[in-house]
C-alpha positions as CSV (number, residue, x, y, z in Angstrom):
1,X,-8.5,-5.4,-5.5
2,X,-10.5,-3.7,-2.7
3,X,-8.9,-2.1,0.2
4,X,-9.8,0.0,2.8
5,X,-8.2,3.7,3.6
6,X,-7.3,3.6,7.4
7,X,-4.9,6.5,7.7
8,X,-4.6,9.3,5.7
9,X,-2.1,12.0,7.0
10,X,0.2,14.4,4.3
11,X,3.0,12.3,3.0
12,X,2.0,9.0,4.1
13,X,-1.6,6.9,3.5
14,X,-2.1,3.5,5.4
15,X,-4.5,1.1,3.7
16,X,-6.0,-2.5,4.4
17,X,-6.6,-4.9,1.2
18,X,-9.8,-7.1,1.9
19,X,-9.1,-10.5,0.8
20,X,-9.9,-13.9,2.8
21,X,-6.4,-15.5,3.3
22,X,-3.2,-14.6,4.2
23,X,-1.4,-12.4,1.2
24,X,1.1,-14.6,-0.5
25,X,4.8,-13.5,-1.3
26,X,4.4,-12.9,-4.9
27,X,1.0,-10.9,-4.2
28,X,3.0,-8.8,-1.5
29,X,5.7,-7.6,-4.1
30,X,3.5,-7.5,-7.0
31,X,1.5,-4.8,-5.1
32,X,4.7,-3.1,-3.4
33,X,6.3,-2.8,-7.2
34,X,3.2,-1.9,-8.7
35,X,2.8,0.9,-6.2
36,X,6.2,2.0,-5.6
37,X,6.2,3.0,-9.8
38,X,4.1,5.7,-8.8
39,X,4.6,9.2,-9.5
40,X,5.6,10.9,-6.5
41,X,5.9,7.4,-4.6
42,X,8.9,7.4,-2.2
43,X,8.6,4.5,0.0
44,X,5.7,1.3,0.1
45,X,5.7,-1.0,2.8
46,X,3.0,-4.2,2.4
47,X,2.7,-6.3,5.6
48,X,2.0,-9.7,4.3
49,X,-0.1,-11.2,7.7
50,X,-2.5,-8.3,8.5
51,X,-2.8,-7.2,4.5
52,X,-1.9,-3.8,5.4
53,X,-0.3,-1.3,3.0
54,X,1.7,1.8,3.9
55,X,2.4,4.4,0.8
56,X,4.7,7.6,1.8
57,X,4.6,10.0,-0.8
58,X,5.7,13.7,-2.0
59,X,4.2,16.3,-3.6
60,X,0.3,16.8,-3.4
61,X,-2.3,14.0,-3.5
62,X,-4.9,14.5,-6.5
């Protein structure tokens, strides 16, 4: 999967996935679960239409 960082502030990171269609249902909360397991992992929203990702997080990023 390739993606793109577009925001990256402490706590929270904002990313865009580069695919050609429209992110399906399954795709969408395959990658939120996947994501959301984490370490240090509070919150992941995915935003099916515009492919973007949203990761908030604790502790310090390696």
């Amino acid at each position: 999967m390739k993606f793109v960082i577009c925001r990256d502030i402490p706590g929270r990171l904002r990313i865009r996935v580069h695919q050609s269609n429209v992110m399906s249902c399954s795709e969408a909360d395959t990658l939120e679960y996947g994501l959301s397991m984490l370490p240090d992992v509070s919150k992941v929203s995915v935003q099916r239409r515009t492919a973007g990702v949203t990761v908030c997080y604790g502790g310090n990023r390696a």
